[in-house]
N, CA, C and O of each residue as an XYZ file, in Angstrom:
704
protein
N      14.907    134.101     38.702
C      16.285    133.974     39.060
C      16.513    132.612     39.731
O      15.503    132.313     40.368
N      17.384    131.762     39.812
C      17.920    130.295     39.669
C      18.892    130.580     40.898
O      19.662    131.536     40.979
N      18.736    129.707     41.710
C      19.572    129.632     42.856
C      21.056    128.876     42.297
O      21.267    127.876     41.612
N      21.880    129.816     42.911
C      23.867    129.660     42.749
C      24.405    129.388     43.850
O      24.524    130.184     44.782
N      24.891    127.886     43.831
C      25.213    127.394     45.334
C      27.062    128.775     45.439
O      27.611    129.473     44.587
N      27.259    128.591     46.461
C      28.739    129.326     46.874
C      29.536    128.884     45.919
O      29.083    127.874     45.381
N      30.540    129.245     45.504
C      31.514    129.917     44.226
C      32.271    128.074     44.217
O      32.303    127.248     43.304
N      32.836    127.995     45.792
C      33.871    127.341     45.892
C      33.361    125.975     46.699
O      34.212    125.213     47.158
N      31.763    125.660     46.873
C      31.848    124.425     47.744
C      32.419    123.380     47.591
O      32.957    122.808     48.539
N      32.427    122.854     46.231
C      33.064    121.830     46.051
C      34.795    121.632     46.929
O      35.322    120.849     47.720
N      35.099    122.691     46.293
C      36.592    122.896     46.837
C      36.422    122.044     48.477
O      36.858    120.924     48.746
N      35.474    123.202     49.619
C      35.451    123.043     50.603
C      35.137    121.653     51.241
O      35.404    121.162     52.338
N      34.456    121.196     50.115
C      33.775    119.599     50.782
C      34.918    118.984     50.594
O      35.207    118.067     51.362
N      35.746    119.324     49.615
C      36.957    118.115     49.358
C      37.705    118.025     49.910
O      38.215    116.909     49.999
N      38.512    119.632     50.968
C      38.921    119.969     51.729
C      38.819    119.594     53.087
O      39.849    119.204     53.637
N      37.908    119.634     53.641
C      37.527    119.113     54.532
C      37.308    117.461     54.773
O      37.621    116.997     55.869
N      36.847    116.721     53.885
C      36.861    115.513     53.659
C      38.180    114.821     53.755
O      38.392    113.900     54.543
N      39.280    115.425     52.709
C      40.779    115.220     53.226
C      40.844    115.723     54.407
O      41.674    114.847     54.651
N      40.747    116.480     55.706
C      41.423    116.406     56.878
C      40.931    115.691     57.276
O      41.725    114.894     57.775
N      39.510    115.276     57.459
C      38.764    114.593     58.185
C      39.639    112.612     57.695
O      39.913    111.647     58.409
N      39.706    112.736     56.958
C      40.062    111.295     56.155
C      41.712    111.429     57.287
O      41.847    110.657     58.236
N      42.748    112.457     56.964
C      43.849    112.612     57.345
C      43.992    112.219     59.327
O      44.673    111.379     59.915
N      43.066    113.209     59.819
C      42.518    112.621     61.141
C      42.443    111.428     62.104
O      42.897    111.014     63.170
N      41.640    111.133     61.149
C      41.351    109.198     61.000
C      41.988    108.345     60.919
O      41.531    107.260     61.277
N      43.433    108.437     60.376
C      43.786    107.610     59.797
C      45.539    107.911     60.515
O      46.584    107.259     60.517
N      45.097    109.282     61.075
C      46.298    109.558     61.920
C      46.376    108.712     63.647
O      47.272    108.201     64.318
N      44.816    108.956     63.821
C      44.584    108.283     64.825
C      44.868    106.810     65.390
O      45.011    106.343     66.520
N      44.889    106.175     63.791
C      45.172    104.827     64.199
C      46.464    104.271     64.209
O      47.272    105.198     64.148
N      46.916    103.393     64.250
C      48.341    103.029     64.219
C      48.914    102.138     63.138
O      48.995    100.920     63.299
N      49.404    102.899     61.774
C      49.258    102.240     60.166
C      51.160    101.485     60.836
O      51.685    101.137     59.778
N      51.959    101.238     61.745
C      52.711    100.728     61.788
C      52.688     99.567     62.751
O      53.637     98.785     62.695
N      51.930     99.400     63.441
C      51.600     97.975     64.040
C      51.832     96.621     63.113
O      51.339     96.409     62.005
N      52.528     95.949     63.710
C      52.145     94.594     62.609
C      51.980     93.219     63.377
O      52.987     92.781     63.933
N      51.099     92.682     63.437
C      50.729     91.447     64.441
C      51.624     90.137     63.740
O      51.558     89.853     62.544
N      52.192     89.650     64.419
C      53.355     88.500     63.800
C      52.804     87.133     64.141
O      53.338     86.048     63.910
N      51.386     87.425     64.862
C      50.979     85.842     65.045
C      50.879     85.769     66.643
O      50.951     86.582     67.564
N      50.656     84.242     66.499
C      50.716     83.536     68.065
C      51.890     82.952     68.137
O      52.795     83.571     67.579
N      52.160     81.990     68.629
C      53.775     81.468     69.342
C      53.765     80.758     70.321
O      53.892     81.273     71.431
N      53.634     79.591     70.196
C      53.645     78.411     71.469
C      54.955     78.298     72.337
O      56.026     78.498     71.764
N      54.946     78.066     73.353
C      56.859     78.308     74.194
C      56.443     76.777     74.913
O      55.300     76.354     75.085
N      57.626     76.154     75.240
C      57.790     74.935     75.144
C      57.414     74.893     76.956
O      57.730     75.759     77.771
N      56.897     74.015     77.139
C      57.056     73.809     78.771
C      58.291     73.212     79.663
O      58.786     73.424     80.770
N      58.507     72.337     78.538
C      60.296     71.931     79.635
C      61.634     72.614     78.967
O      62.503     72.888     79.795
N      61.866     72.859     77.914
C      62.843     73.079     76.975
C      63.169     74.960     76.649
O      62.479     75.974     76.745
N      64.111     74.765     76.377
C      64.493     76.367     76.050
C      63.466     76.671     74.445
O      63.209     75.679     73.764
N      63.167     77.491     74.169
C      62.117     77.829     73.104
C      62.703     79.334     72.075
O      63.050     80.474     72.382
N      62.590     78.679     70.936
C      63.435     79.936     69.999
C      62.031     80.493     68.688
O      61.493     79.959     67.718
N      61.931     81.714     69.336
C      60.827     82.226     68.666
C      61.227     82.749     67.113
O      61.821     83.817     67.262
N      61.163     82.516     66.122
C      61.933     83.051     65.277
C      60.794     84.188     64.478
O      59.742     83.757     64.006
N      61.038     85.168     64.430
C      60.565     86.774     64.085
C      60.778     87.171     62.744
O      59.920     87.199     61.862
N      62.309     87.561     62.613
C      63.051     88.175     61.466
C      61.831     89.239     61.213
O      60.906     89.158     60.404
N      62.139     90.293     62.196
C      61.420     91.250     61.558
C      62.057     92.990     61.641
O      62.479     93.285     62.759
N      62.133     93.927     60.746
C      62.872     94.827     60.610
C      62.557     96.302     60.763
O      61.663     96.846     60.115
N      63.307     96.917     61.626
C      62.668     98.181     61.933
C      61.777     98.404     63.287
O      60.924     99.278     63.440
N      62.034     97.764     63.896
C      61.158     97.606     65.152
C      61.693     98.701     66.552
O      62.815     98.621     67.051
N      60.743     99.571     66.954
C      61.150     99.973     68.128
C      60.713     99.366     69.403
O      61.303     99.471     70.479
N      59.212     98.481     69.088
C      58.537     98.133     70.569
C      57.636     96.626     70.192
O      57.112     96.364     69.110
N      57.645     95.899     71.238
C      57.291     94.563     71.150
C      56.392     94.491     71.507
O      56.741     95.670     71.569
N      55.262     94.319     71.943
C      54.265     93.453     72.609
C      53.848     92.784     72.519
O      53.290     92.507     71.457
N      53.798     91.702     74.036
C      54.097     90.256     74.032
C      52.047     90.639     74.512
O      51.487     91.581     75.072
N      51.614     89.467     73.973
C      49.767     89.188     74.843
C      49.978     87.757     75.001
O      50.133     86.871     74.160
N      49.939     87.727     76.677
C      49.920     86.171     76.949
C      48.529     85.999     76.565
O      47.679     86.886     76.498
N      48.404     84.889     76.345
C      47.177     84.198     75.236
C      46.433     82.957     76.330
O      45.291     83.022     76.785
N      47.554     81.730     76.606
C      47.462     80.679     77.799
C      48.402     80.605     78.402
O      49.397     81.099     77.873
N      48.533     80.097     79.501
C      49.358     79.367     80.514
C      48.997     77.740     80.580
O      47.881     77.282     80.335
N      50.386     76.816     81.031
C      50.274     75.681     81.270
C      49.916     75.773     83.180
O      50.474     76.375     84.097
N      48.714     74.841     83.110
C      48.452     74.670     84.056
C      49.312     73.496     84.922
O      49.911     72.621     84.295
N      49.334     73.525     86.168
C      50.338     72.586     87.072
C      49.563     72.873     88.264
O      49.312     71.959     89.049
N      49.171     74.022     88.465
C      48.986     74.471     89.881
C      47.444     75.248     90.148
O      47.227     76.458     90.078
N      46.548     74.251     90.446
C      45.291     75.488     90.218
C      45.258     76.985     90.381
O      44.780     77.910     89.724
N      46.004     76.873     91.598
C      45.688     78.198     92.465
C      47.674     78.690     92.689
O      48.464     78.683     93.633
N      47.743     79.081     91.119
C      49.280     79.658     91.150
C      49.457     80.668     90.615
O      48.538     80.779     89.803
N      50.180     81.625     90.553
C      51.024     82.692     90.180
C      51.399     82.321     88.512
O      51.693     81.134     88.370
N      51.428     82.962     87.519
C      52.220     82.829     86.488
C      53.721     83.207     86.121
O      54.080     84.214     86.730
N      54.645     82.693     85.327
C      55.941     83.352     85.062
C      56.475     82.974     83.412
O      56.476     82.044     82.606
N      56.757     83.894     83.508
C      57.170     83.985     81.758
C      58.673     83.301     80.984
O      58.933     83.171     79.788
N      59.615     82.894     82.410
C      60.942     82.399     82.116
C      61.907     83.401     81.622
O      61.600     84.590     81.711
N      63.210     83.002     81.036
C      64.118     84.262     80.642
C      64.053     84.303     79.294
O      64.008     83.442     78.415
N      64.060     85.910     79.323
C      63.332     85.890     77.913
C      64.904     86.828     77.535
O      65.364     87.723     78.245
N      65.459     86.352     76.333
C      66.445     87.156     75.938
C      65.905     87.298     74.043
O      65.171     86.523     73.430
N      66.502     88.391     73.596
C      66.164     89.452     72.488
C      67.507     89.188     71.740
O      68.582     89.302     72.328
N      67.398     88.769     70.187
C      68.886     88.531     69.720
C      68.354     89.188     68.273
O      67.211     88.956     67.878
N      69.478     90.205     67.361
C      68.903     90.695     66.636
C      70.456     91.325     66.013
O      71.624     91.058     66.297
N      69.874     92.202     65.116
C      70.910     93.121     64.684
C      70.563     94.610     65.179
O      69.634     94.863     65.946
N      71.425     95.539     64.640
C      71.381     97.152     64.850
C      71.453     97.693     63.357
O      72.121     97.240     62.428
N      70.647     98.709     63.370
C      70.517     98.891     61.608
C      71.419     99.852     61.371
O      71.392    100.286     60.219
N      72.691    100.607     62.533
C      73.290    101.249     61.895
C      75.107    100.525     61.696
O      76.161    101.030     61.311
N      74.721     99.132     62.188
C      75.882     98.283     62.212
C      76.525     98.360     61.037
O      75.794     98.889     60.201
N      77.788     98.001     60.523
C      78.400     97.658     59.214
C      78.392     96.163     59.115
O      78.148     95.636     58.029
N      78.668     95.382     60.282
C      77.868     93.893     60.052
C      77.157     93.682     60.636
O      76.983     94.333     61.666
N      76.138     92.356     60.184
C      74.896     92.226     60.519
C      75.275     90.923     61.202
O      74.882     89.824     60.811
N      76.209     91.157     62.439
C      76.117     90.017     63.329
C      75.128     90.081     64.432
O      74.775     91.142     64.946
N      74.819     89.247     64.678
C      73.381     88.704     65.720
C      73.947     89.204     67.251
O      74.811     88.509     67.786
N      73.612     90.010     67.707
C      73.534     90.010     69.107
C      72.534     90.310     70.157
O      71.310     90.305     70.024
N      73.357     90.623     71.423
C      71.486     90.500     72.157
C      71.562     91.814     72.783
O      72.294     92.500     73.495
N      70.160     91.830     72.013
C      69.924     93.523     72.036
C      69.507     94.494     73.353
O      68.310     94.716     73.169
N      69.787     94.959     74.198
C      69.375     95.514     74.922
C      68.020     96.563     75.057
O      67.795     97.447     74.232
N      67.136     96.284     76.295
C      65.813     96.789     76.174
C      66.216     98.397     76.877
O      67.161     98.547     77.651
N      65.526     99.240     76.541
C      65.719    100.240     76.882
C      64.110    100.606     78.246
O      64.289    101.286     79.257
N      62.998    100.095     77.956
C      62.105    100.345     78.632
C      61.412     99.317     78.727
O      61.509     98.682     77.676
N      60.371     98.535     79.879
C      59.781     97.392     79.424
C      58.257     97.980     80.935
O      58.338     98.362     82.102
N      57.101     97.728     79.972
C      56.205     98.298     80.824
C      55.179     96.930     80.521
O      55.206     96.286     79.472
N      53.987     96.560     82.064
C      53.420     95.751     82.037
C      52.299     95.969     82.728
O      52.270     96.483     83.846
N      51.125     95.504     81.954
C      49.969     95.416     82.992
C      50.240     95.350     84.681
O      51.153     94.923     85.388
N      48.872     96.046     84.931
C      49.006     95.794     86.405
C      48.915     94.798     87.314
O      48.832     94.874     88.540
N      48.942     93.696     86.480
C      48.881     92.396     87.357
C      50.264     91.678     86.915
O      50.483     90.600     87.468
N      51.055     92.066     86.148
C      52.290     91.895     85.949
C      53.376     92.459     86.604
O      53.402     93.657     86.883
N      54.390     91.590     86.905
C      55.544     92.715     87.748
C      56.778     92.104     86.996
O      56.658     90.909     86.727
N      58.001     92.746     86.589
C      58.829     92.528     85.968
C      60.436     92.332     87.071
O      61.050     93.330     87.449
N      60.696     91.496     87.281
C      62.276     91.034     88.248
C      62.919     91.369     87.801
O      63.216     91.025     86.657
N      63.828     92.752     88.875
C      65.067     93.014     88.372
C      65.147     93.833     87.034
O      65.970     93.568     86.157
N      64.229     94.849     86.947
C      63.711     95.783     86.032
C      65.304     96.460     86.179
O      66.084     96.376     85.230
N      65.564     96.910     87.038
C      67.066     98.163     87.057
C      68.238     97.179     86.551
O      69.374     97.641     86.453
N      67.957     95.684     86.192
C      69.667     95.539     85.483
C      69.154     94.973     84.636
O      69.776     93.960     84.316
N      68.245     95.155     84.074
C      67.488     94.610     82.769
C      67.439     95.757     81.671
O      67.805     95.655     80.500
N      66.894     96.898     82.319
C      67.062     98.003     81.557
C      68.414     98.501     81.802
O      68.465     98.971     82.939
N      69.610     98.590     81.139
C      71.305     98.568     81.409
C      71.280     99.766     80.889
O      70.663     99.669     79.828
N      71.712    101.150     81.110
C      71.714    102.002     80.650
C      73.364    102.891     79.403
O      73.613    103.884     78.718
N      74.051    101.429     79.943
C      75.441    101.378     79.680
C      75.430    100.491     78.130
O      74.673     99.576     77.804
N      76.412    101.045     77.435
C      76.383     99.300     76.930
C      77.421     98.590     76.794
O      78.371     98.661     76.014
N      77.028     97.543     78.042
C      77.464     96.047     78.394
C      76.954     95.322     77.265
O      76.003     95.558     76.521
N      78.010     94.144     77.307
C      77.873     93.234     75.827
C      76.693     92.731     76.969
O      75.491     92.944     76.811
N      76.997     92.365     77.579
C      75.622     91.556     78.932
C      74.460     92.481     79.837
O      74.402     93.556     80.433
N      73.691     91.443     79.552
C      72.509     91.955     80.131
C      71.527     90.706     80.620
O      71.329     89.612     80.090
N      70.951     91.334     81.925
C      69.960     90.391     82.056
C      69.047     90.206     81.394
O      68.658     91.213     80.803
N      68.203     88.825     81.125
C      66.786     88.590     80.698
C      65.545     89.539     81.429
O      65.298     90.002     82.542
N      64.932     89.517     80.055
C      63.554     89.907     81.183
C      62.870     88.585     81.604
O      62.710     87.530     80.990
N      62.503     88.997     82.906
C      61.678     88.023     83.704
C      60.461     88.818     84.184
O      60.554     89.804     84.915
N      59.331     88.322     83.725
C      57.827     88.665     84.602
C      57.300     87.908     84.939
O      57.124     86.895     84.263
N      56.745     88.097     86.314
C      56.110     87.472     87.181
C      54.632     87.717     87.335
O      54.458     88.934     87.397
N      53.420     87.014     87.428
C      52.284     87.586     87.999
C      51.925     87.966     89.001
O      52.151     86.931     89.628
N      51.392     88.858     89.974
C      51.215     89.408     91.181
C      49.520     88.210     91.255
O      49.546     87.480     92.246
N      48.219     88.027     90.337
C      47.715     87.622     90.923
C      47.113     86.177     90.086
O      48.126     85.752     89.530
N      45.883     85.172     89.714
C      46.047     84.174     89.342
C      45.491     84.142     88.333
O      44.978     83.062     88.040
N      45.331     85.416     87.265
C      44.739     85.371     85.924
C      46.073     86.199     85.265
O      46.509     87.319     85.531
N      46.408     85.451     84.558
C      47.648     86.726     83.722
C      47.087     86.128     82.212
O      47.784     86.481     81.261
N      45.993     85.324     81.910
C      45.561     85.578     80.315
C      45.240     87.160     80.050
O      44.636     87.971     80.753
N      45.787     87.278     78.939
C      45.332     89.039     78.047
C      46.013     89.773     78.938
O      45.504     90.883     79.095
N      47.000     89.569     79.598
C      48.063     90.690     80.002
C      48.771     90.973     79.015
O      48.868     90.088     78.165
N      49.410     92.111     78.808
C      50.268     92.599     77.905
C      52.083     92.756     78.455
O      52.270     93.349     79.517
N      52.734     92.464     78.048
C      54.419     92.888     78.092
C      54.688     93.692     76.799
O      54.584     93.425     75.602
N      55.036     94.676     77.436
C      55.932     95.902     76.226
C      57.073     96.145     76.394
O      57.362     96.511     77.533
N      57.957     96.073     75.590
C      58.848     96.006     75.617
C      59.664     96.926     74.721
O      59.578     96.606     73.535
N      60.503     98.079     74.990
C      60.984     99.275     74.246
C      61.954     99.162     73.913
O      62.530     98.617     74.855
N      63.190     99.428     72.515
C      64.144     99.469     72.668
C      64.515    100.837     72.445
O      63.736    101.781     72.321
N      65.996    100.873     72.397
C      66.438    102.874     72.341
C      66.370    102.817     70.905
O      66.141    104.008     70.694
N      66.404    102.308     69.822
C      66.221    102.567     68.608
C      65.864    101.621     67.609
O      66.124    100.428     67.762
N      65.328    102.029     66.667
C      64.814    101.129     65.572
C      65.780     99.479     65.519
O      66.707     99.616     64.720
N      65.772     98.422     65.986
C      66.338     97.422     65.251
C      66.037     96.248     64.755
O      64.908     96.184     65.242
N      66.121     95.514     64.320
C      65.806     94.287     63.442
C      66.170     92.900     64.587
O      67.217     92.361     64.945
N      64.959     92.724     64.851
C      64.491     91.249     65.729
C      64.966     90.141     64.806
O      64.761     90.282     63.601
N      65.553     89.104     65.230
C      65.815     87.916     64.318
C      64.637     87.188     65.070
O      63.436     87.153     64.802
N      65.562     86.456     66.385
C      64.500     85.950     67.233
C      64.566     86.254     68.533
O      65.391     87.086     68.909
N      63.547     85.512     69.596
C      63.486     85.756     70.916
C      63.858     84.138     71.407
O      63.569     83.101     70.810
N      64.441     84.265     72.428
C      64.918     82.965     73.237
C      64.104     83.039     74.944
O      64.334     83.952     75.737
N      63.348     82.111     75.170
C      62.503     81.889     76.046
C      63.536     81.109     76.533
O      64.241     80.692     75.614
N      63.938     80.709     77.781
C      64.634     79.868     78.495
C      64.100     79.371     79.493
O      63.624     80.160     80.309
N      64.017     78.112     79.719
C      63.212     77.418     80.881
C      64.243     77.825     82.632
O      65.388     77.374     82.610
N      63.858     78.557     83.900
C      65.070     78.329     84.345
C      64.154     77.369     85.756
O      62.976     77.016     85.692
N      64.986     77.154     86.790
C      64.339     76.554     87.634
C      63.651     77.577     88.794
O      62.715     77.106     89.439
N      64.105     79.025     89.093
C      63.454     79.661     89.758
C      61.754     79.409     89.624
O      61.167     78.870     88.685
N      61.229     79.924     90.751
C      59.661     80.071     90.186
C      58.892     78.922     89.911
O      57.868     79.021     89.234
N      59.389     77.525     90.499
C      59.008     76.257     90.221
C      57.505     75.758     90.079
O      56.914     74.991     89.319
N      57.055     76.806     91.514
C      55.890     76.439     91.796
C      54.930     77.252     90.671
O      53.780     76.912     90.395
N      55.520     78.199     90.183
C      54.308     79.534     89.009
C      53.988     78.378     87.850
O      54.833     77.615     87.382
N      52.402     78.426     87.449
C      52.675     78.318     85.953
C      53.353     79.250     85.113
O      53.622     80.445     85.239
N      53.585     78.298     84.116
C      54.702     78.359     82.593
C      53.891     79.333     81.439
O      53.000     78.616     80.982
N      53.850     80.437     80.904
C      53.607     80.931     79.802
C      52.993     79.783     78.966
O      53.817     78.871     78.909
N      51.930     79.501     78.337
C      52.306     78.468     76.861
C      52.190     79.146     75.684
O      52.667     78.775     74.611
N      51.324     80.507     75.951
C      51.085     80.952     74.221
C      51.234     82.516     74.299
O      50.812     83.181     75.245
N      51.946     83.081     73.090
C      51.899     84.589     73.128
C      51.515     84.780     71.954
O      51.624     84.012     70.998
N      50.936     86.076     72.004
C      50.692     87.161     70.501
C      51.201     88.228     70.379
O      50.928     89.084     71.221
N      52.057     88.524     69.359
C      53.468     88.959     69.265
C      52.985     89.909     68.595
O      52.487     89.376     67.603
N      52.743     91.641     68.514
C      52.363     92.749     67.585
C      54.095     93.517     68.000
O      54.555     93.804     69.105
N      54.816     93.688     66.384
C      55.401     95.002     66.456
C      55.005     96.354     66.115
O      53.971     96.776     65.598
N      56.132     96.985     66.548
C      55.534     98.320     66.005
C      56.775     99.453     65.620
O      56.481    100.564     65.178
C-alpha cells in the first residue's frame, strides 16, 4: 500500500501562503511615496514645487542645516501649504489648512493652536518649528490634513524671527 498525502494539501498550502503573502504586504505601507530631497534657500523665500495628488500627510526629514552658529538651536522658517481640494469645482490654488502637525521630540512647533484653525478661515498661520536641542538632522515634521488634497507646492519663507537659530538647508519629502 502507497502512501496518500491529505485529499486537499495543496489547496491548504496555497491558502495559507495567500494570507501569509496578504499579511505582509498589509503591514507595509504600499501608499507612501518619497518625492525626493529639496534644498530651501538661506536668504530668500523658497518654492518647493510637489504637484502631487491625493495626499493626506506630509513628512518633512530634515536632512542638513546651514551652519552660522556652532552651538545653535535650529528653525525651519514659515512654511505655508498651497494646493487644491479634490472636491472643489475649480481647481484654484489655495492655502490649505493643516489639520494636525506632530514632531519629533527634539522638535517643538510655534503657535500649534492657530496653526491648526479648526474653522475655516481663508487665513491661517504658517507652520513654524523650532529645535529644543543642537542636533535636529533626521528629525521628522508630519504634517496632517482633514482630507485627501492635491499639494501643488510648499512656500518656505525666510522671516527675521529666530535670527540667531540655524536655517533648515535640506528636506526629504515622503507623501502618503
Amino acid at each position: 500500500m502507497s502512501y496518500k498525502p491529505p485529499r486537499y494539501i495543496f489547496f491548504y498550502l496555497l491558502f495559507s501562503l495567500f494570507f501569509i503573502t496578504l499579511y505582509f504586504f498589509s503591514s507595509n505601507n504600499l501608499n507612501e511615496r518619497n518625492l525626493g530631497e529639496y534644498n530651501i534657500s538661506k536668504s530668500s523665500d523658497t518654492k518647493l514645487d510637489l504637484g502631487i495628488k491625493n495626499v493626506s500627510i506630509l513628512k518633512l526629514r530634515i536632512k542638513e542645516v546651514y551652519i552660522t552658529n556652532s552651538q545653535s538651536l535650529c528653525k525651519s522658517g514659515d512654511v505655508f501649504i498651497y494646493g487644491t481640494l479634490r472636491n472643489r469645482i475649480n481647481n484654484d490654488i489655495v492655502r490649505i489648512r493643516v489639520e494636525d502637525i506632530k514632531v519629533t521630540n527634539s522638535l517643538n512647533v510655534i503657535s500649534k493652536s492657530s496653526t491648526i484653525e479648526p474653522t475655516r478661515n481663508y487665513e491661517h498661520t504658517p507652520v513654524v518649528i523650532i529645535s529644543e536641542n543642537f542636533d535636529c538632522v533626521d528629525q521628522i515634521i508630519t504634517i496632517e490634513f482633514e482630507e485627501k488634497v492635491n499639494v501643488s507646492y510648499l512656500l518656505i519663507k525666510s522671516s527675521d524671527k529666530y535670527k540667531s537659530y540655524n536655517k533648515i538647508k535640506r528636506f526629504n519629502i515622503k507623501a502618503y
